[in-house]
C-alpha positions in Angstrom: 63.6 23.7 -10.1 61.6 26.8 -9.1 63.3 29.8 -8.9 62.6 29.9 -4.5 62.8 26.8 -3.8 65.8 26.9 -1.8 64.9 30.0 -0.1 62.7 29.5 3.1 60.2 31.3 4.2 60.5 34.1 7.7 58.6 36.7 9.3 59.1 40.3 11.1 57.5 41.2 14.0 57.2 45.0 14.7 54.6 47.0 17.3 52.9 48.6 13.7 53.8 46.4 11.0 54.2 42.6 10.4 56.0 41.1 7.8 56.4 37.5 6.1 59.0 37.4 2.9 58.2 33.9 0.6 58.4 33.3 -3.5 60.6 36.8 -3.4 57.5 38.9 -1.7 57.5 40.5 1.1 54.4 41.3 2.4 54.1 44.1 5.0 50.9 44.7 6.9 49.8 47.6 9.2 48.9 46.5 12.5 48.8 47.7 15.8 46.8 50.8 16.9 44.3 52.7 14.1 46.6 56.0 15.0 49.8 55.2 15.7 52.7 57.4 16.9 54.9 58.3 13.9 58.1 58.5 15.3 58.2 54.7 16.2 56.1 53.9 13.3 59.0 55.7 11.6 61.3 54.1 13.3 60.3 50.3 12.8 59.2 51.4 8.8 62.9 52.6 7.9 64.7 49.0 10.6 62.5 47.2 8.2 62.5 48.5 4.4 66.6 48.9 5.2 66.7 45.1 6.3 64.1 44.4 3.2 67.0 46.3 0.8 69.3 43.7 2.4 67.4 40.6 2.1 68.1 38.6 -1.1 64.8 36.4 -0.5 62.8 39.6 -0.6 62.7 40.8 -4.7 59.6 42.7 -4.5 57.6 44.7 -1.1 54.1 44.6 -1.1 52.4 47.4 1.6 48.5 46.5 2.4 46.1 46.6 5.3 46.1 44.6 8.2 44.7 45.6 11.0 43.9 48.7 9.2 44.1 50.7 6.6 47.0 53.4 5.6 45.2 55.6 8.4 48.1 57.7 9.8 47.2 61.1 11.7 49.2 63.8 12.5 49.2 64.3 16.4 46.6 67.7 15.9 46.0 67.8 19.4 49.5 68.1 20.4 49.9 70.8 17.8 46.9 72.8 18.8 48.4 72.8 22.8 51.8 73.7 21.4 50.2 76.4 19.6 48.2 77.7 22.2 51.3 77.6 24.2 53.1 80.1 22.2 55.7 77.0 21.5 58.0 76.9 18.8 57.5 74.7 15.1 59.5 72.0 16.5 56.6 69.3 17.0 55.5 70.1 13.4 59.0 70.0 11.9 59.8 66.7 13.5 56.3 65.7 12.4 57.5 66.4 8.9 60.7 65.0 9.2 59.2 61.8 10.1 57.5 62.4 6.2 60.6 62.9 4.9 62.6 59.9 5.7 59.8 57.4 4.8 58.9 58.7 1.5 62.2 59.7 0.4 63.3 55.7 1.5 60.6 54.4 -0.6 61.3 56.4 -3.2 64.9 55.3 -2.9 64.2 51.8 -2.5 66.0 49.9 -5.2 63.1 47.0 -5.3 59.5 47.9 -6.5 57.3 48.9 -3.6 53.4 48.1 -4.4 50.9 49.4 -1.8 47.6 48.1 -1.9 44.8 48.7 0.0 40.8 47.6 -0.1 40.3 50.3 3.2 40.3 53.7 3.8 42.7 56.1 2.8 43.0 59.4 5.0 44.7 62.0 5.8 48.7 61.8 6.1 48.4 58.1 5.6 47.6 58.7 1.8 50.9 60.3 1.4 53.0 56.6 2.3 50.4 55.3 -0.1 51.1 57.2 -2.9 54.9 56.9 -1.8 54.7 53.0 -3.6 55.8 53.0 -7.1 52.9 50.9 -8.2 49.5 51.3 -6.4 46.4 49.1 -6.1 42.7 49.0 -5.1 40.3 47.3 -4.0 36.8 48.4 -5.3 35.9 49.3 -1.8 38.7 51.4 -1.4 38.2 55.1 -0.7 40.6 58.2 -0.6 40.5 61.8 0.9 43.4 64.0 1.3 44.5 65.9 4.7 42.1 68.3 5.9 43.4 71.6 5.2 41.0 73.4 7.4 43.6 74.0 9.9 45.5 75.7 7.9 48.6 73.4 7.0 49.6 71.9 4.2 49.3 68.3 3.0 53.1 67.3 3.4 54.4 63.6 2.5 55.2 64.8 -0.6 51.5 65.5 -1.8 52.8 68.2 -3.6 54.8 66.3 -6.0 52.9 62.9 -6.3 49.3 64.5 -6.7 50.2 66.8 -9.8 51.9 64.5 -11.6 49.3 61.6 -11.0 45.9 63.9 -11.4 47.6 66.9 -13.4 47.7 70.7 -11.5 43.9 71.4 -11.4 42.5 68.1 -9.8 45.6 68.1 -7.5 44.2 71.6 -6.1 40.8 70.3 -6.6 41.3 67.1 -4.2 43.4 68.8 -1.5 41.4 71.9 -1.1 37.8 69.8 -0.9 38.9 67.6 1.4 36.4 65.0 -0.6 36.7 61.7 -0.6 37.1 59.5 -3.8 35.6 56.1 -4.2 37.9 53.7 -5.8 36.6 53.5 -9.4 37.2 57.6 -9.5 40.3 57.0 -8.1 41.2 54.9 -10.7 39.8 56.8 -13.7 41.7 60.2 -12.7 45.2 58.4 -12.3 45.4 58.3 -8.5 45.3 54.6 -8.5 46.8 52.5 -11.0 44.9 49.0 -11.0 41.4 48.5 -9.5 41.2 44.7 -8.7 37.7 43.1 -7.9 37.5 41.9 -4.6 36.7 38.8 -5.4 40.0 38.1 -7.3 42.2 40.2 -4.9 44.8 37.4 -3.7 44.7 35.7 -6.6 45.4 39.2 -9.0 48.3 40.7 -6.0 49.8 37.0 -6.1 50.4 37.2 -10.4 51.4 41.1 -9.9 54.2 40.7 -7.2 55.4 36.9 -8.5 55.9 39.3 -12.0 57.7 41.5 -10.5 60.3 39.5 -8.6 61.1 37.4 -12.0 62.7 40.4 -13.7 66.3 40.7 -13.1 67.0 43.3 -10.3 69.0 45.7 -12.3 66.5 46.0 -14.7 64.1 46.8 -12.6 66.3 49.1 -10.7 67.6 51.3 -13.4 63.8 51.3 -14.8 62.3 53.1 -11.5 65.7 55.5 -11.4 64.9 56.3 -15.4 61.1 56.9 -14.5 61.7 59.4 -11.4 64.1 61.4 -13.7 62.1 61.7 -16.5 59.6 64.8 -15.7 63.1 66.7 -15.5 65.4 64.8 -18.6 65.1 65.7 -22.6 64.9 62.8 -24.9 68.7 63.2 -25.8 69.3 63.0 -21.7 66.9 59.7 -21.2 68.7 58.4 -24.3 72.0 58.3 -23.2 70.8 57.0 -19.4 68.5 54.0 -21.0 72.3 53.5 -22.8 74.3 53.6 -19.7 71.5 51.4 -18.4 71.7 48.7 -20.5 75.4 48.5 -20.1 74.7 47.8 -16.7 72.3 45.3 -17.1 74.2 43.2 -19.9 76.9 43.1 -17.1 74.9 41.4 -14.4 74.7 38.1 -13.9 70.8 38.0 -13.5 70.3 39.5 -16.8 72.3 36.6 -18.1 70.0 33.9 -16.1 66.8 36.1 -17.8 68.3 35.8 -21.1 69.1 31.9 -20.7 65.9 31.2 -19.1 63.7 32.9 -21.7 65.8 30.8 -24.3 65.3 27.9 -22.7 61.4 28.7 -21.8 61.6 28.0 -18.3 61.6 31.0 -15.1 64.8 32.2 -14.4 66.0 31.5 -11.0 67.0 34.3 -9.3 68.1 35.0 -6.2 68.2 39.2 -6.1 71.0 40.8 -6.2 69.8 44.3 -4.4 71.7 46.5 -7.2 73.7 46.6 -10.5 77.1 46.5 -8.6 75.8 43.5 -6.3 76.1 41.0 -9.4 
């Protein structure tokens, strides 16, 4: 029996995103405008992952293009006119605010979030790219930060994710240069983690996500809260957490299909429990 085989397949519909959960993916693709307004992007990407978290079909969320790329602008116009205006931060803080909630509920997201893309990467939009816990590339892919010129910050978290992917001084280097990196660079400096040829793209995200949702849900959850945590744990710390852990895990009842199934040498079937406390 596969391990889906009872579990149909569905689709989302949103103004910016579309979505269509089968064999424990679910596969979310940016459509709609090439610029589209972030509050009800933000709105329809936090209804979504939130129903995603919920949806025991749904194991593993895949991000990648659809009608475009991760291409999301901040609304400089607006800002300029508000400036000009002598009004208040507000439009930028609710800008950022927007950042906020969507990396902080990726990051929070007990399922693995992949984001792959074969387009162009710019500006704030590379900040929900490098939200994902696992990121992937096409070899036409490219990648630029936000353009500092005007004199703001990058935001969505760049600050974080860029030094601890590229280290201090090509974190500084990319932001300030505002260059743009082709995707074998991208690659080689740590910004993206796999580089798949284009000519095996389905094929290579289809054995990447189906791995993904065949590991037992705790363990995979535990494994994502362990790896935020480490830049800021000792060994003695991470330790006693992979300890605790693994309590957890030997509790759930997935871990117990994994263990039987890999005795048995079959695939376990599975049908996600969202957390350790769901089993």
């Amino acid at each position: 029996m596969a391990a889906y085989a009872n579990l149909q397949e569905k689709t989302m519909q949103y103004d910016n995103f579309d979505c269509e959960v089968a064999d424990g993916c679910a596969t979310v693709r940016l459509v709609g405008p090439g610029a589209p307004d972030l509050g009800a992007l933000c709105d329809e990407f936090v209804d979504l992952i939130l129903r995603l978290q919920e949806d025991r079909a749904a194991r593993v969320i895949l991000l990648v293009d659809g009608d475009h790329a991760f291409d999301l602008h901040r609304d400089l116009d607006g800002l300029v006119g508000a400036r000009r205006s002598g009004s208040g931060f507000e439009q930028l803080a609710a800008e950022d605010a927007i950042a906020r909630k969507i990396v902080t509920l990726v990051a929070e997201c007990p399922k693995p979030v992949v984001a792959a893309t074969r387009g162009e990467i710019r500006n704030v939009g590379l900040g929900l790219y490098l939200a994902a816990d696992i990121r992937v590339a096409g070899e036409s892919a490219t990648f630029t930060a936000p353009d500092m010129s005007a004199g703001l910050v990058g935001g969505w978290g760049l600050a974080l994710t860029l030094p601890r992917l590229l280290g201090p001084g090509r974190a500084l280097d990319f932001l300030w240069s505002h260059r743009t990196l082709n995707a074998a660079e991208a690659e080689r400096i740590g910004l993206v983690d796999r580089l798949l040829p284009e000519d095996q793209w389905e094929q290579e995200l289809f054995a990447l996500t189906r791995r993904l949702s065949r590991i037992p849900q705790p363990a995979v959850h535990l494994t994502k809260l362990a790896v935020q945590q480490a830049p800021a744990l000792d060994l003695t710390t991470m330790l006693a957490m992979e300890w605790e852990s693994q309590q957890q895990c030997w509790d759930s009842d997935e871990t117990s299909e994994g263990l039987r199934a890999l005795a048995e040498g079959r695939e376990p079937r599975l049908e996600a429990a969202t957390s350790p406390d769901d089993d």
